[in-house]
N, C-alpha and C positions, 0 to 999 in steps of 0.2 A: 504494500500500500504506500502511496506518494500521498506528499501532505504539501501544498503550497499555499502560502499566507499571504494576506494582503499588507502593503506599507506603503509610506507615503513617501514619495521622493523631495528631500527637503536640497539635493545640489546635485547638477550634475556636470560633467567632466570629462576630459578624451586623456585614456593612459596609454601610450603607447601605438596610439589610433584605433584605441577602441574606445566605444561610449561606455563611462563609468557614472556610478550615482550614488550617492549615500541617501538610504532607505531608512525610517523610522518606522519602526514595529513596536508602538505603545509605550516609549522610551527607550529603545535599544536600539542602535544605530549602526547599519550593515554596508560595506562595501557593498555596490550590487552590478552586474553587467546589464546595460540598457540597449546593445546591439540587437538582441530582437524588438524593439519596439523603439521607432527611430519618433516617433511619433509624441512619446511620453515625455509631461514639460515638469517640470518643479511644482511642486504643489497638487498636483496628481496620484492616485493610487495607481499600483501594479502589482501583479499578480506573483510572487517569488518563490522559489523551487530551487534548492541547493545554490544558491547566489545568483540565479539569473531569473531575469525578469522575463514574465512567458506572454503575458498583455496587461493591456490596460484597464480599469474597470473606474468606473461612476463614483462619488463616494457616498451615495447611499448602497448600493452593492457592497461598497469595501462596508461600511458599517455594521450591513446584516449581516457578511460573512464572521466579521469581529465579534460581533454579536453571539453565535452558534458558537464558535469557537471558546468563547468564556464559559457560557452553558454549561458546557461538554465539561470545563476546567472544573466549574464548578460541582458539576453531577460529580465527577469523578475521584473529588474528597469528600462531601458527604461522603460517599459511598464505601470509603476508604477509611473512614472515622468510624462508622458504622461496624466496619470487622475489628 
């Protein structure tokens, strides 16, 4: 199973002549590859998968995604507390 997270590109950058970005994921702040998605500007979500950005998305999408993804965090101490 593959898990790709939504973040928010707060800079981006050419290293080497590639498009780079630094990504924020609810405070944590990720080098990211932006050459698939020549398209994505600052202040945009995108969709990230082992350090590369796979598209773009809306940021009510990135929210809901955010959203589910807490959920899940959170179901999964209850649940954890509970044994």
């Amino acid at each position: 199973m593959c898990l790709a997270v939504p973040g928010k590109i707060t800079e981006i950058h050419d290293s080497d002549g590639i498009r780079m970005g630094t990504v924020d994921f609810g405070g944590v702040r990720q080098e990211v590859c932006l050459q698939a998605v020549p398209e994505a500007q600052v202040g945009q979500y995108v969709i990230v998968h082992v350090g590369f950005a796979l598209n773009v998305l809306d940021e009510e999408e990135a929210r809901e995604t955010l959203d589910l993804l807490r959920q899940m965090e959170d179901a999964g101490r209850s649940e954890g507390a509970s044994e």
